[in-house]
N, C-alpha and C positions, 0 to 999 in steps of 0.2 A: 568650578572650571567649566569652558564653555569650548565643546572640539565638533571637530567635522565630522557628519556621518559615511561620507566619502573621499576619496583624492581627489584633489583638483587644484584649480588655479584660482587665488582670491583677483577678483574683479570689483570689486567695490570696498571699502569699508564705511562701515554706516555710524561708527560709535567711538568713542574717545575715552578715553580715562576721566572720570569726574563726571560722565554723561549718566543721567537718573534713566533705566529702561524699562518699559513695562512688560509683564511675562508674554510670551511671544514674540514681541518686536524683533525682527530681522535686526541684526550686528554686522553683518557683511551678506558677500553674495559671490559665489565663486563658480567657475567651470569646469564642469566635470563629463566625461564621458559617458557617466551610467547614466546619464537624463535620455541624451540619443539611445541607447540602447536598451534602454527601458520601456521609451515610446515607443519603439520599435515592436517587444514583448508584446507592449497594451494592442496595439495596431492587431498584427497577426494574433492576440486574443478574440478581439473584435470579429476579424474576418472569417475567424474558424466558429466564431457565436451565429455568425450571420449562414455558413453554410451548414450547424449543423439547424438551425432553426430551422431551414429549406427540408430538412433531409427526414425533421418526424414531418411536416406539414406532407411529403410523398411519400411517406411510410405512411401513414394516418391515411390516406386514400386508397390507399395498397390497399391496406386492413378491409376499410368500405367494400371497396370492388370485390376481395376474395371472398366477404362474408354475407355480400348480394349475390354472387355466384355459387353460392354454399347453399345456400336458402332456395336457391334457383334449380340446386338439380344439376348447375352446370358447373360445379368446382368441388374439390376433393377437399377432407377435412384436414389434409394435410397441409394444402396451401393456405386455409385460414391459418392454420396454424404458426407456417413458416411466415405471413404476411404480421400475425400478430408479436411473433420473437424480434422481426425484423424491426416493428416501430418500439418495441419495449429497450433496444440496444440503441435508436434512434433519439431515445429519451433522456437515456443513461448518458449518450455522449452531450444532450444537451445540457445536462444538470453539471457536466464536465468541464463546457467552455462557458458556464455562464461565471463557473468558481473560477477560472483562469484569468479569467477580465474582473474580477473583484479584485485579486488577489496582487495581478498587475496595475489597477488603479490603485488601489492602496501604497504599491510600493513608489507609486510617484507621488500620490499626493501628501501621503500620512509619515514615508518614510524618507524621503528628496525635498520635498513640500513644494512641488512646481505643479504646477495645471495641468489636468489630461492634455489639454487642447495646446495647442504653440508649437513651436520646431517646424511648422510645415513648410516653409518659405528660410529655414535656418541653413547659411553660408558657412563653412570649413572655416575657424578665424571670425566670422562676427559674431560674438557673444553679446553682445550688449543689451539684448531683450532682455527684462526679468526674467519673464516665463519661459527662458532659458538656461537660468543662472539658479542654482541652489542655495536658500539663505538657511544661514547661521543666526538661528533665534535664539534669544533668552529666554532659558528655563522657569525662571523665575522675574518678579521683579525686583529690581534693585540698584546697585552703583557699580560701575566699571571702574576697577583698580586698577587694571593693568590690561595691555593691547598687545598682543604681540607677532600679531602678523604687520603689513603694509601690501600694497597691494604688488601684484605681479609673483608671490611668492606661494611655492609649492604645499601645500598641508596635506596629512592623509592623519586619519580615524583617531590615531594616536598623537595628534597635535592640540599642544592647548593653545586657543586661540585667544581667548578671552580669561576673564577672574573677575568676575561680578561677589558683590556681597548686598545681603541685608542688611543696614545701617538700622532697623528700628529697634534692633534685641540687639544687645552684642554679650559678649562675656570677659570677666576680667580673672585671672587666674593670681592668685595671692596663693603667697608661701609661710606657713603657719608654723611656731614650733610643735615638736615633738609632745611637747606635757600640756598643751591646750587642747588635742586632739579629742581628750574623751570627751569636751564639753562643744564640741561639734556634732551638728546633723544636719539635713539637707533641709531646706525651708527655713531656716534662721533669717531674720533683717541683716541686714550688713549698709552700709553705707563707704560709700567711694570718693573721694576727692581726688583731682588732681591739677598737675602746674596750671594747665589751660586755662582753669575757673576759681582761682581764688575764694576762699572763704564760700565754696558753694560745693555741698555735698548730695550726692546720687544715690535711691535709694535701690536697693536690689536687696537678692535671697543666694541662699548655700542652692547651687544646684546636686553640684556633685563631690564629694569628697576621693581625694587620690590614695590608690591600691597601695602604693610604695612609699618610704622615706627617701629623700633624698641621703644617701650616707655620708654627702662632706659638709654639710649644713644642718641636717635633724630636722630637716620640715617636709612638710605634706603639701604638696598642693591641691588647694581649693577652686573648686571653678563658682564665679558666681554669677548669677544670670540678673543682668541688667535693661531695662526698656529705656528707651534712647529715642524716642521720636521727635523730637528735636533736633535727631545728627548732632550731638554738643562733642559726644564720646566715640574718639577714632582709633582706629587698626593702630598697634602700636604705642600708644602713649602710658606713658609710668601713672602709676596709681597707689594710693595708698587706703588700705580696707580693713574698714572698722568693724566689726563682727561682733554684736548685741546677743548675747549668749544668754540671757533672759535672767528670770532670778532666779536664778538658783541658791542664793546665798543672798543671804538680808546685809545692805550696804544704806548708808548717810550718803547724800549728796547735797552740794549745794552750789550755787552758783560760779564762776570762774573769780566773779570782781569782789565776792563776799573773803576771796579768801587773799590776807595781804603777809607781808613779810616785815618785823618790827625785829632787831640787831639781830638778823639771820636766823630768826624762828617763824614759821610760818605761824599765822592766828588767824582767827575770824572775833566777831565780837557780840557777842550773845548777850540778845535782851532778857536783862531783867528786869526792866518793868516799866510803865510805858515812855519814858523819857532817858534810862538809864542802860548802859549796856556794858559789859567785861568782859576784858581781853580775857582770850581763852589760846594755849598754844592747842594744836594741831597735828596731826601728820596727814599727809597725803595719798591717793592712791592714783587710780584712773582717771582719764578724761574721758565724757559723753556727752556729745551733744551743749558744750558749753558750762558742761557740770563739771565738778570732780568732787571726786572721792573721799568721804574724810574716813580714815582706818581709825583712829586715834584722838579722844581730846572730844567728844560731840557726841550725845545722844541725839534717835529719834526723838521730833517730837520739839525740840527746841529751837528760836526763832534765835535768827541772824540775820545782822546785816548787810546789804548787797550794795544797790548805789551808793549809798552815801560811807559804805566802808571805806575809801580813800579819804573821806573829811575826820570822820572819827580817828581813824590813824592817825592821823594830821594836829586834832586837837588830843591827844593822847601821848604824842611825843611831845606837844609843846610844855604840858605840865611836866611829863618827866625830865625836861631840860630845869622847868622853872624847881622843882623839888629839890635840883640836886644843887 
């Protein structure tokens, strides 16, 4: 969120929803009254710097004269004395106004962000100078999501102006059950699809796991941290996140096309030897990556076939047609 450091009136807008901004880049430019009277501040800063600089440069000759006439036989030690207090307080106030003029250039330049210099030829009503107007920069770089001033419209300190984000990290928050939870940690892979990209998955990590259940549902939310530099992945869009929970537990996988369905029993068909291979039923578990899961029916270790599993089906129903 992007707010104004002071009241005023927006006189420009510089940026749009969808507009890329670089950090610093002025977002608008409004009119405000602390500019006039801040220059104002810096000014009589200025002139109190300029009179007290006069005032050791005649104190500091003081000092000379009373401590030539000291030496001379013709001055009391006490006038050196009062002549040397006088330029040491003469010192003090300069070390006084030089911090007052810091402190009021600062607050125009570091804290307003306008120029010492400008306003000196400024009309009641014409704003239109930059070095008049106080811009509204972005903190950061990034994308403007949202605008919500126009111009001519009043803002003070506690107005959001702006809503910028980072588009190159974003985070997706997935809702997990309840009995997956122990085999969660922060750093796990996860992978994210959604509608937008078809058949195209994002890889990201567990950033943070959530303090609470949900108690009408029985899940945790997970926040996962995704890089995005591409902008592919936007504010808002459904997702679905697959969570790689490592080995913890020795699993058979094999391809998605190795495994086929012959009168409603899932098989795959396992070589036995280089030209020959036998239906074998199956059950199933997880999907990974294109893989799944055999729970049942399949040692490690043993080969299967993948492509040409739809042809073997194929010639494997046809003699069970011809047998019967």
């Amino acid at each position: 969120l992007v707010g104004a450091v002071t009241d005023g009136r927006v006189i420009r807008v510089l940026a749009a929803p969808g507009d890329f901004v670089k950090a610093g880049q002025p977002l608008a430019r409004i009119h405000g009254h602390d500019v006039h009277d801040s220059r104002a501040l810096y000014r009589n800063a200025q002139t109190e710097l300029m009179r007290a600089t006069a005032n050791v440069q005649y104190s500091a000759k003081a000092r000379d004269r009373a401590r030539r006439l000291y030496d001379m036989k013709a001055g009391s030690l006490e006038q050196l004395e009062h002549a040397e207090a006088e330029l040491r307080n003469s010192e003090a106030s300069l070390a006084t106004a030089r911090v007052e003029v810091e402190r009021t250039r600062l607050h125009l330049v570091e804290f307003l962000g306008v120029p010492e210099g400008g306003g000196h030829d400024h009309q009641p009503g014409a704003e239109s100078d930059d070095a008049d107007l106080i811009p509204i920069r972005s903190p950061a770089a990034g994308v403007v999501i949202a605008r919500n001033i126009t111009p001519g419209a009043v803002v003070t300190p506690s107005t959001d102006l702006f809503v910028l984000t980072n588009l190159s990290s974003v985070w997706a928050i997935a809702e997990v059950n309840e009995e997956s939870l122990p085999k969660l940690a922060p750093g796990m892979p996860v992978r994210v699809s959604v509608q937008a990209w078809p058949g195209q998955s994002f890889p990201g990590r567990i950033g943070r796991l959530g303090e609470a259940l949900d108690p009408s549902t029985r899940t945790v939310k997970v926040r996962v941290d995704l890089p995005n530099r591409a902008g592919r992945l936007k504010p808002e869009m459904y997702a679905t996140a697959e969570i790689q929970v490592g080995a913890s537990q020795p699993a058979v996988f094999v391809p998605e096309q190795a495994v086929q369905e012959v009168r409603g029993q899932k098989v795959v068909f396992v070589q036995t030897a280089p030209s020959a291979f036998e239906v074998r039923p199956v059950d199933t578990g997880q999907s990974l990556d294109g893989a799944v899961e055999i729970t049942r029916g399949l040692r490690s270790g043993e080969r299967v076939a993948a492509h040409g599993a739809f042809v073997l089906k194929s010639e494997y129903l046809k003699a069970a047609l011809s047998g019967e």
